[in-house]
N, C-alpha and C positions, 0 to 999 in steps of 0.2 A: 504493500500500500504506500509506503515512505518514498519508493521508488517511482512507482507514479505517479504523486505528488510533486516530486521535485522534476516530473518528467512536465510535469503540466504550467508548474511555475516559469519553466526554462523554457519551454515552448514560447509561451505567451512573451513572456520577455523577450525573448530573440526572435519576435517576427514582429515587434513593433518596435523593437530597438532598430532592426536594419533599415525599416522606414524614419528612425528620428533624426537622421542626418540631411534627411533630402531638401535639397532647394527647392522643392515643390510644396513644400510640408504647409510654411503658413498660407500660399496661392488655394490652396485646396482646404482650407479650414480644418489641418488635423491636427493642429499643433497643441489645441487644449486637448483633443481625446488622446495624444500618444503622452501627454505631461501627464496626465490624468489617469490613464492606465500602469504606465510607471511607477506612479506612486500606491495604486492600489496591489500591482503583481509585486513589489519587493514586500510586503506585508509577509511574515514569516508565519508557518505552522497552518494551520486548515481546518476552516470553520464548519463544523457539525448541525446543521440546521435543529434545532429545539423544537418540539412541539408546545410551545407556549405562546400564550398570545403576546403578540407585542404592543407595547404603549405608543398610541399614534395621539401626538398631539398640535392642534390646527398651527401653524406655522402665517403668521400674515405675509403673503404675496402677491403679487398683481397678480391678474387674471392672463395666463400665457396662452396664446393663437399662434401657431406658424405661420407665415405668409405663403400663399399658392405661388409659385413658380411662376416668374412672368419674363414674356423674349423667351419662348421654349417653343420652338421647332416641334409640333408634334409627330413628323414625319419623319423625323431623323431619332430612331430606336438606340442609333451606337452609344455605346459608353464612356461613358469622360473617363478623364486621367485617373479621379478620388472614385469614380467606380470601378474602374480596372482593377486598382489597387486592392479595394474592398472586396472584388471578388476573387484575386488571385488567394490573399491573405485567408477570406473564407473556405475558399476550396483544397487549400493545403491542411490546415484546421482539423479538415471535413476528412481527407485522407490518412491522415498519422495519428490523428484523436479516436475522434468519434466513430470510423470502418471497424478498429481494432475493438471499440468497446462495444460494440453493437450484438455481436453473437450471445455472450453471455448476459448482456444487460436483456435481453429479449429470452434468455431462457430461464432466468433467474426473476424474468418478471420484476425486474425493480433498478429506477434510474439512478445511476451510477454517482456514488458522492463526490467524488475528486471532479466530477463536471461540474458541479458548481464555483472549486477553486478556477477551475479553465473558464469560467464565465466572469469571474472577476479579473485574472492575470488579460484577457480578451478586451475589458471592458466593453462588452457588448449594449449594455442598458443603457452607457452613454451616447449611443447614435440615436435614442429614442429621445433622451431628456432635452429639454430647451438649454440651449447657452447661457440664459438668466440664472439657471441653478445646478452649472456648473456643466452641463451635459455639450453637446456639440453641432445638437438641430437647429439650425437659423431660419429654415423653409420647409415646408413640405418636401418630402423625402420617399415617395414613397415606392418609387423603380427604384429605389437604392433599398429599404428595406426588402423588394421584393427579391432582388437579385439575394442579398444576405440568405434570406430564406432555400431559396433555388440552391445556393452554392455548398450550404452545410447538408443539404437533404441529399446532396451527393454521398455523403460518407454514410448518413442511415435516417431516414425518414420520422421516427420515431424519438429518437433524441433532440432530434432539430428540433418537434413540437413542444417539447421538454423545454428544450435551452430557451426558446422565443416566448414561452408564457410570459412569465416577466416583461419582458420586453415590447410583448401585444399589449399587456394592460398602461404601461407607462404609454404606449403611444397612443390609445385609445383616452385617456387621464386627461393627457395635453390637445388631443385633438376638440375632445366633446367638453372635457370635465367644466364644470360651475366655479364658480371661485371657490363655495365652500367646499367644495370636493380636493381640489388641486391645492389647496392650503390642506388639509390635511392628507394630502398622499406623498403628490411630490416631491416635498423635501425630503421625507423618509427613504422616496427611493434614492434619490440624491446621495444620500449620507451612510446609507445602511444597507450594504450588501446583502446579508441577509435576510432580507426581508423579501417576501416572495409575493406573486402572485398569480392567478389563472381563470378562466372563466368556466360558469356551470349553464351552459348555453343549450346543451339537448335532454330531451323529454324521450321516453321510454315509449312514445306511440305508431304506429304504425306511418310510414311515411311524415314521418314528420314534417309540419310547417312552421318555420319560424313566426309567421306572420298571427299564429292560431296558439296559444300557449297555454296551459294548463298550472303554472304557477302564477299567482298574481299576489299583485301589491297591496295594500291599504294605507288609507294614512288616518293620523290620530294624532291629534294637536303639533301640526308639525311633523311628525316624526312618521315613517315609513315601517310597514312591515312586510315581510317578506313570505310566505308560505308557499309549499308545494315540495316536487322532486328534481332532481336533475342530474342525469346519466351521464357517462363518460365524459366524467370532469377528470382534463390533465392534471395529474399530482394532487386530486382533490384531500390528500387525505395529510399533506404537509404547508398547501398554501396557507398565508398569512391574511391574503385579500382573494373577494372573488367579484368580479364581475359578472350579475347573475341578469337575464332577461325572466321579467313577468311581466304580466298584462295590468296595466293600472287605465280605469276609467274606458274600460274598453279596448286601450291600445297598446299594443307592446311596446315595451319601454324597458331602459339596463338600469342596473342598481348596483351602490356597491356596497360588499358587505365584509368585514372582519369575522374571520373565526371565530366561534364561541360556544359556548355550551349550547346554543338553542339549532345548531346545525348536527343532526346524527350522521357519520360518516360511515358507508360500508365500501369494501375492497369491491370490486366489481371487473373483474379482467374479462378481454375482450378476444377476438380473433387478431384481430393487429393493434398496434398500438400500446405489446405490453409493458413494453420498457418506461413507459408515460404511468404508471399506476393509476390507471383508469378506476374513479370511485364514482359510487351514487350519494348523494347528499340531498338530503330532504329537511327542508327549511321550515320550522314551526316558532311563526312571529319573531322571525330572524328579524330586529332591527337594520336597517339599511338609511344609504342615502342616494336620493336621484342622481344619477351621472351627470345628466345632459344641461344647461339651459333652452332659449327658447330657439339655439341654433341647432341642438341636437336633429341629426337627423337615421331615422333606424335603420332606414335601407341601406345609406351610405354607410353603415356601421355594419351591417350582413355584408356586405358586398366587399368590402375591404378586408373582411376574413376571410372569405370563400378566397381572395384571391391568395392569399398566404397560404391557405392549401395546396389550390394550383401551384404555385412557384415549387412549393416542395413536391406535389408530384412530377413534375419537369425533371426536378435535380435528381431524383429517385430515381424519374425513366432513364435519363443519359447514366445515372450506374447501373441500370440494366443493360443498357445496348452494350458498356464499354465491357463489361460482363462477357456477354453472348461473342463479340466480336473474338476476345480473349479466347473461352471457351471452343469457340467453333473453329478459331485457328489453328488450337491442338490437337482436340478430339479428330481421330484418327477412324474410318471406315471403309473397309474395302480398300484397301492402300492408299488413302487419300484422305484429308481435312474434311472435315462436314462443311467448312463455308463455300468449298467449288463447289456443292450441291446449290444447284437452282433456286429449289423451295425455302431452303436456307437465308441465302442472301438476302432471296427477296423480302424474307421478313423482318430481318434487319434493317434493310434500305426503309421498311412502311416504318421500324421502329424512327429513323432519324427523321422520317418525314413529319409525320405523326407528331415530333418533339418542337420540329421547328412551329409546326403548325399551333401547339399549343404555348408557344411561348411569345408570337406574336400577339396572337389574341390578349394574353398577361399584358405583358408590357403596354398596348398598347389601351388598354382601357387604367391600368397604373399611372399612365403618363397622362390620359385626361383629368384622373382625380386627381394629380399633383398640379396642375394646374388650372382648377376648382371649376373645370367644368362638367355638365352630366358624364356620368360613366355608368349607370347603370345595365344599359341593354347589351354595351361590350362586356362590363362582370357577368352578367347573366349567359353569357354565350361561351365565355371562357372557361365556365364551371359546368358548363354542359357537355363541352369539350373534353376537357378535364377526367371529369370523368370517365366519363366513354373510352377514352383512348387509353387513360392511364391504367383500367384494366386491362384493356387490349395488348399491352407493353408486358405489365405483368403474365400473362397469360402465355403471351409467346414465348417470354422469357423462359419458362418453366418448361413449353412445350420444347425448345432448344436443346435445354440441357436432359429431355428426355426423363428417364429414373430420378436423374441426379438432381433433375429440378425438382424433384417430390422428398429431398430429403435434407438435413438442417444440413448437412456437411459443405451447402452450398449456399450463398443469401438470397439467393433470387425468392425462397418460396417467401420468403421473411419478408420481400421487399414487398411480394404481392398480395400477401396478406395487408401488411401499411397501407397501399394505395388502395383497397375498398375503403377506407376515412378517407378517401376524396368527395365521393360518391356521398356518403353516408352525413358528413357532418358537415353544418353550418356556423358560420362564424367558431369562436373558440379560438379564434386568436383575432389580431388585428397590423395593418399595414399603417 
């Protein structure tokens, strides 16, 4: 464990140390988040998450807004210099971290603790927070969180949703949150690593609709309650805060709520997704507080998570294809590689087509909402996509490797179990 520990502090360190010299560093706004993570990765020894509640107290601060991205080319997808960087840095992360931990974290059903030091030595939560309290967001960001998303879902699909809880609710905080919300959140994340959080967004019903909810709100001089149930909540059973949707006055609407005795927590594992300790939690006069003001808007809050799905099934698919390519180059038949077979190929080739295809569609409705215009009907087609293909991926993957697809000794079944949570789950994170 000591060893991985100092594998994880040393990582972190020397992949944002090699970036602290560059002449590019203050041009690209990184020079607070590599000071910043600096100082949080030389922190010695390795914090054990407590199951106690933590003391959140309101902190007075302006009310913080991103500005939408303006002069943004919506036609031009490629990526700047700070997202190159961003996705190089994620995607090595994703390879030497996260691939290595994913077998056993997935068969031991429980997300790995030295990942939390790697989300600190990373300082990943800082790409979410506002520059006002210390974080490194000065605009809307939201193809750069997508891409972050995409680039860690390469190493394992399941952990990525692990590691971005946090990081979904701080950006959901600052996007939507009230003053009274954001005075008592975001300095905590600011300050205090440990503190966690995740959202309890799905309902136990058949086809579920977000928009049709069975947990609802009340209010009572002021003050919000919370009842009902809520399924396959990431890490429900160690977050700190939850971002929970129920229906108040008719219309669904986010709340957010501290752990405490009036939430019962059960384990609840799933077919993918088990390295996330997927629990049910059912809320009885869970005190809460309304997320949103009178800016809040719900779709654009569904839709901003569906697309952090997609991105990580993107990142998933491309480790399936580079999988299969791998794979099919050595498996040997009939004296010859399985990839000169025809059938073969071509399912590969659908694989990259298939990847390029849903990654357009991402980006391309990520880059309207960062620029604060409708995106709704490109999220909605992206996740429709998404879906569809990202089992299709999985599917062939397994069919490639034939037996071997059917067995743990390989990740592909693991990867294709994770991608039915494309399909399945709504919002649960956010961009």
């Amino acid at each position: 464990m000591s060893n991985m520990m100092n594998k994880a502090q040393g990582f972190g360190l020397s992949l944002i140390t090699k970036i602290a010299g560059s002449e590019v560093l203050d041009q690209l706004k990184l020079r607070k988040f590599v000071e910043k993570s600096l100082y949080q990765g030389s922190k010695t020894g390795f914090k054990v998450l407590n199951k106690t509640q933590k003391a959140f107290k309101p902190q007075a601060i302006d009310k913080q807004r991103l500005p939408n991205q303006v002069n943004k080319n919506l036609f031009d997808l490629s990526l700047t210099e700070e997202q190159q960087m961003t996705v190089d840095a994620m995607s090595q992360f994703a390879e030497e971290v996260l691939y290595a931990l994913a077998h056993d974290a997935d068969h031991q059903a429980q997300f790995p603790e030295q990942l939390w030091q790697h989300l600190v030595d990373l300082g990943l939560n800082y790409y979410a927070l506002p520059e006002a309290l210390g974080g490194v967001a000065a605009e809307q960001n939201i193809v750069s969180n997508i891409l972050i998303a995409e680039s860690l879902a390469k190493g394992d699909f399941s952990l990525t949703a692990g590691l971005l809880s946090t990081f979904s609710v701080i950006n959901a905080i600052t996007r939507w949150g009230s003053t009274q919300v954001q005075s008592m959140y975001l300095p905590v994340f600011a300050e205090d690593t440990d503190v966690t959080a995740t959202f309890a967004f799905q309902e136990a019903t058949p086809a579920f609709n977000p928009y049709q909810l069975k947990t609802t709100a009340t209010e009572a001089n002021g003050q919000f309650y919370i009842t009902g149930e809520k399924t396959l909540v990431i890490l429900g059973d160690t977050a700190d805060v939850f971002l929970v949707s129920a229906e108040f006055n008719g219309q669904p609407d986010i709340f957010v709520v501290q752990s405490n005795e009036t939430i019962a927590i059960k384990a609840n594992p799933a077919m993918g997704l088990k390295a996330t300790e997927t629990a049910t939690l059912h809320f009885n006069q869970t005190p809460a507080l309304r997320l949103g003001d009178a800016d809040f808007d719900y779709t654009a809050f569904v839709d901003l998570g569906n697309l952090m799905w997609c991105a990580m099934a993107i990142g998933t698919g491309e480790a399936i294809k580079a999988y299969c390519i791998k794979y099919a180059n050595e498996r040997t038949a009939f004296g010859e590689p399985i990839s000169h077979r025809q059938s073969v190929a071509f399912m590969i080739a659908d694989m990259a087509i298939e990847i390029d295809a849903m990654r357009m569609l991402v980006l391309n409705a990520a880059s309207l909402a960062e620029t604060g215009k409708p995106f709704h009907r490109e999220a909605y087609l992206a996740r429709l996509l998404c879906a569809e293909k990202s089992m299709k991926i999985g599917t062939d993957g397994v069919q490639i490797l034939g037996g071997h697809g059917f067995t743990k000794e390989h990740p592909v079944e693991r990867w294709y179990r994770d991608l039915r949570a494309t399909a399945i789950l709504h919002s649960g994170l956010h961009a």
